[in-house]
GUMARZA-197832 format. One line per field, with one value per residue (C-alpha): residue in one letter; x, y, z. Coordinates in pm, whole numbers, padded with zeros to 5 digits. Example, Ala and Ser with C-alpha at 12.3 -4.5 7.8 and 13.67 -1.06 7.14 Angstrom:
! GUMARZA-197832
vokol c(A/S) $
c1 c(01230/01367) $
c2 c(-00450/-00106) $
c3 c(00780/00714) $
//
This chain:
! GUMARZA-197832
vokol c(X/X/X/X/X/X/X/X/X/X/X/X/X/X/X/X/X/X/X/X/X/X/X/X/X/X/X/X/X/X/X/X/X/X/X/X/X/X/X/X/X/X/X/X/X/X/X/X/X/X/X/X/X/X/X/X/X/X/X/X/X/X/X/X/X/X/X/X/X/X/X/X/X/X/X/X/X/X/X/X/X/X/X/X/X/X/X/X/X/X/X/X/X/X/X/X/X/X/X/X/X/X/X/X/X/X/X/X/X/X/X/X/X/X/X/X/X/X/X/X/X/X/X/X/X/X/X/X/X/X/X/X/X/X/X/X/X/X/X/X/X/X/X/X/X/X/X/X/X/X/X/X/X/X/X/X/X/X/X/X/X/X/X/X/X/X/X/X/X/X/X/X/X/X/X/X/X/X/X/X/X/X/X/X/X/X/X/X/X/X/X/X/X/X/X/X/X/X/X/X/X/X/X/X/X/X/X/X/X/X/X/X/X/X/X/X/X/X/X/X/X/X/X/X/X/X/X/X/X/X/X/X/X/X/X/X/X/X/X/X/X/X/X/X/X/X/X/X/X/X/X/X/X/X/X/X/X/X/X/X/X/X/X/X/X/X/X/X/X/X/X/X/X/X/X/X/X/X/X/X/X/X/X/X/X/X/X/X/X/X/X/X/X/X/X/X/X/X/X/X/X/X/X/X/X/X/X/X/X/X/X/X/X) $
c1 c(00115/00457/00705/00867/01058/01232/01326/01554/01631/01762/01943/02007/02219/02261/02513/02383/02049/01905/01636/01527/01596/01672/01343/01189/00926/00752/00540/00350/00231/-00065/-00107/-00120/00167/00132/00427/00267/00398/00409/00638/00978/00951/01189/00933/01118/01445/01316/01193/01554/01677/01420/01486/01910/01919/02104/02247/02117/02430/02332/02049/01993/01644/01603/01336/01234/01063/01266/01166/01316/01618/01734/01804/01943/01652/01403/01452/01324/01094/00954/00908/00706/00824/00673/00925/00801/01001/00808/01066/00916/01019/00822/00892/00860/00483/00345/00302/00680/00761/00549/00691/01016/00947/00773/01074/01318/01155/01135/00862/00869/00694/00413/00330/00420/00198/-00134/-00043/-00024/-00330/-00513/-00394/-00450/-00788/-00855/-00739/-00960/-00595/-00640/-00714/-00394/-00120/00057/00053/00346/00375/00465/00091/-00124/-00173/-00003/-00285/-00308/00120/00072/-00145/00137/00383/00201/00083/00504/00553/00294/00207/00500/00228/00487/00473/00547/00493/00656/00438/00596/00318/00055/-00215/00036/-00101/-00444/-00783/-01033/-01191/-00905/-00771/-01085/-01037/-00657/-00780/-01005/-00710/-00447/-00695/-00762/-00385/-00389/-00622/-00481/-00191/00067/00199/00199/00372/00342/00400/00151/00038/-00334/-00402/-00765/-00734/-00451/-00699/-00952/-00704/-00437/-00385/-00095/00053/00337/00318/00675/00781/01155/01265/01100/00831/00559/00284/00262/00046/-00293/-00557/-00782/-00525/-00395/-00751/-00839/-00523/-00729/-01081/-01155/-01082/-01413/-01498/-01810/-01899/-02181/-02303/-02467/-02722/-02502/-02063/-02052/-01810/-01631/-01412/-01581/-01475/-01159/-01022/-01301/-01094/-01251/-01157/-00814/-00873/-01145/-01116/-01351/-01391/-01505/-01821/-01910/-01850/-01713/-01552/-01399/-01199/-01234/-01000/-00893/-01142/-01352/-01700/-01870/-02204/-02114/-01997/-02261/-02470/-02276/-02238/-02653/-02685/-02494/-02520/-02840/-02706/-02873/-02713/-02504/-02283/-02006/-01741/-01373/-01054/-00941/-00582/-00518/-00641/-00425/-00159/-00157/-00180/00138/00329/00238/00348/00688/00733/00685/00884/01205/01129/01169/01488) $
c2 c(00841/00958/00760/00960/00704/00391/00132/-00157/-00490/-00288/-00502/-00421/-00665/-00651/-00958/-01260/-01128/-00969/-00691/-00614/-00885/-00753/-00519/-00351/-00099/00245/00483/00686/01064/01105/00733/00655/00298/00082/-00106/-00369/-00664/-00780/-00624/-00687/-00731/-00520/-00206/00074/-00068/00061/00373/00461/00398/00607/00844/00819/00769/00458/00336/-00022/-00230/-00299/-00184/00206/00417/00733/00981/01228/01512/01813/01796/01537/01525/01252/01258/01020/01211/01479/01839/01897/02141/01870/01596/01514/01236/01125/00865/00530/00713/01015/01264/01655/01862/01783/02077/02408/02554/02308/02599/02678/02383/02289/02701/02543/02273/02499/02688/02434/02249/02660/02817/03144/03223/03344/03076/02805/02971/02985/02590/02531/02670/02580/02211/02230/02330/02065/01817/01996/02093/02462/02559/02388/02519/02721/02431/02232/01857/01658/01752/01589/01207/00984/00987/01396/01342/01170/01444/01715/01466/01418/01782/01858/01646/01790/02175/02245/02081/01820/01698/01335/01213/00904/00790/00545/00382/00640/00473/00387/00536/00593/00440/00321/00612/00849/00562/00577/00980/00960/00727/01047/01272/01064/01053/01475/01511/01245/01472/01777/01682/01474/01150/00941/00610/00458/00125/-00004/-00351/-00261/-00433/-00402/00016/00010/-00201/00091/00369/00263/00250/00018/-00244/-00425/-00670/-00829/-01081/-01128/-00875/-00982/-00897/-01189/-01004/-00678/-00478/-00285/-00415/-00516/-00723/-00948/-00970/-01082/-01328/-01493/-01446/-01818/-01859/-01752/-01830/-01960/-01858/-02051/-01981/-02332/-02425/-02545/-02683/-02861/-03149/-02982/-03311/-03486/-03143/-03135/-03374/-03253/-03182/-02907/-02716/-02528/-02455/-02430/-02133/-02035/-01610/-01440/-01382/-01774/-01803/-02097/-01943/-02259/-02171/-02301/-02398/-02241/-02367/-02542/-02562/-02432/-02591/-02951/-02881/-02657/-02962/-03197/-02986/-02948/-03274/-03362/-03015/-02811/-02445/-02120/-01919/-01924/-01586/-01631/-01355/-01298/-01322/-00987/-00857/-01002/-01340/-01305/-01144/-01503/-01694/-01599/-01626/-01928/-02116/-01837/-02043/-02410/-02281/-02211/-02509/-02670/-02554) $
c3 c(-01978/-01926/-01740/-01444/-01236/-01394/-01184/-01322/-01149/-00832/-00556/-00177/00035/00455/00490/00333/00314/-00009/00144/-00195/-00480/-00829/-00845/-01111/-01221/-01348/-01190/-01478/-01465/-01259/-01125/-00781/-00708/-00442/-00330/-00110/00094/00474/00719/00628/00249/00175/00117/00337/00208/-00166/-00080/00078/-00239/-00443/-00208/-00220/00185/00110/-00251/-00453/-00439/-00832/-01102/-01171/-01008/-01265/-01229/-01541/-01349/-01495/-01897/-02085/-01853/-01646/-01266/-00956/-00691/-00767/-00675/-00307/-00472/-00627/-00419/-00145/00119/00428/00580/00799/01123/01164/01272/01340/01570/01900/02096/01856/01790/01480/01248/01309/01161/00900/00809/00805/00607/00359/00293/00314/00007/-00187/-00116/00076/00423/00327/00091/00342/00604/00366/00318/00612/00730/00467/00547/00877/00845/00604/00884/01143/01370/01234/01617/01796/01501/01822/02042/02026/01869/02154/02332/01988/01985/01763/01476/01492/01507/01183/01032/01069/00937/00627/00583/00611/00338/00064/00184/-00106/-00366/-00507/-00857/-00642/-00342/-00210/00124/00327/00524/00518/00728/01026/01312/01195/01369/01066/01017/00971/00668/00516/00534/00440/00129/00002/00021/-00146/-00418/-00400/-00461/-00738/-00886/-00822/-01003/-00756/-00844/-00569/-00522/-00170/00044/00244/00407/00453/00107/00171/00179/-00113/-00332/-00353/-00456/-00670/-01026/-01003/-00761/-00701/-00462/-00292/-00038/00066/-00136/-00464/-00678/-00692/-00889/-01055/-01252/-01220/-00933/-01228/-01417/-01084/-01020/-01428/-01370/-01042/-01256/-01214/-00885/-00602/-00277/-00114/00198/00405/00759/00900/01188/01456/01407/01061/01073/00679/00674/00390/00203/00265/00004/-00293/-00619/-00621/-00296/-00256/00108/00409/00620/00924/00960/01320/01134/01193/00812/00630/00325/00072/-00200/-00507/-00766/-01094/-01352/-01087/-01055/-00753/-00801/-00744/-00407/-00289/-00422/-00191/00106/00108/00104/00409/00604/00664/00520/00663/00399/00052/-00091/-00328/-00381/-00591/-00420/-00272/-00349/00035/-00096/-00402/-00235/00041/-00228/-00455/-00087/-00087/-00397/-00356/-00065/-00235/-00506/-00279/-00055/-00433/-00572) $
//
């Protein structure tokens, strides 16, 4: 697939503090990247820059969206951007300004009318379009937002934290249409924390902390990287005492989940069986389930030995 957006070793400094730490990547035709990290990682601070809001202090962002020729931002006809600070007009009738929007990024008003109510019925606001924003709660806020910032069918999207707002059932709903526009044609490349949600739609990830990049790639190669490594989770009768676990060669960690789990993880190239061996024999189990690390286990993980690294040097 063909590159559109180039990234190289791009640096952003407030002070003494690097927000974003020599990064680099590409987003290919048609794939759907996830820049993903905690709050604070420096994720907002690279979307400014894709966007040109503020300028990388070094490194070069170039996008190839018009033929072979290189550009410092898209065309607004061509890109789509829904930024973390929702900012719409709250007291103008919502079709007004998702009109506006429409023609502000080319197309005419008749166009950006049939968007928009074909968006808004999609979204199940179709009915409230002459109400003003201010009267919709935040999630319904959110729908307009995002509707504003693809009714001009972009060639690519850049979503700043699409979920924010959203109860779980509107994510899982929001996850379906990211992957419609995919589809349909849009690149998308978006930041998220809700690695869980992220982990079921995108094509590629790259996953930062302080600024930096501490894994990268597709969800099945971090995940092929972190192969060897499971968990097993056991539910017990009664409160085990785990303590004659905790020092086995062959356990990373011991974690207890509100489901009354015990999930241990296991080490790269460790056997599991030997300590489910030893753990029957000293604890009556009422169940046994293994499972691979998640990109949230992963993604906890490569924080962690970023932070022994530093705490090294």
């Amino acid at each position: 697939m063909e590159v559109i957006l180039k990234v190289d070793s791009i640096l952003k400094q407030f002070g003494k503090l690097n927000a974003v730490d020599h990064l680099s990547f590409t987003v290919r035709k048609g794939e759907i990247f996830a820049l993903l990290g905690p709050n604070g990682a420096g994720k907002t601070t690279t979307v400014r820059m894709l966007m040109d809001i503020i300028k990388p202090d070094s490194g070069s962002i170039e996008y190839f969206l018009i033929d072979s020729a290189t550009s410092r931002a898209p065309l607004p006809t061509q890109l789509g951007y829904l930024p973390e600070e929702r900012g719409l007009y709250q007291e103008i009738p919502i079709i007004r300004s998702l009109e506006y929007m429409g023609i502000i990024r080319g197309m005419n008003k008749t166009d950006a009318r049939k968007s928009s109510d074909m968006w808004l019925s999609k979204l199940e606001l179709l009915d409230r379009k002459n109400e003003k924003l201010s009267t919709l709660s935040k999630g319904n806020q959110q729908k307009i937002q995002f509707i504003s910032s693809v009714l001009h069918n972009p060639s690519f999207a850049i979503l700043d934290e699409p979920f924010s707002g959203f109860d779980p059932i509107n994510q899982e709903a929001f996850l379906m249409i990211i992957k419609e526009l995919r589809d349909k044609g849009t690149t998308i490349l978006l930041s998220a924390h809700q690695m869980h949600l992220v982990e079921k739609i995108a094509d590629k990830v790259l996953l930062i902390n302080n600024g930096r990049s501490i894994a990268k790639g597709s969800i099945e190669e971090i995940k092929n990287e972190n192969s060897a490594r499971e968990i097993l989770i056991l539910t017990f009768d009664g409160k085990p005492d785990l303590s004659f676990l905790q020092d086995d060669e062959a356990v990373e960690k011991i974690e207890n989940n509100t489901k009354g789990e015990v999930k241990i993880f296991i080490k790269q190239n460790k056997s599991l069986s030997g300590l489910l061996s030893k753990a029957a024999s000293n604890l009556k189990i009422s169940s046994v389930k293994t499972e691979q690390m998640t990109l949230h286990d992963i993604f906890i993980e490569k924080v962690n030995q970023d932070k022994e690294r530093n705490n090294g040097n």
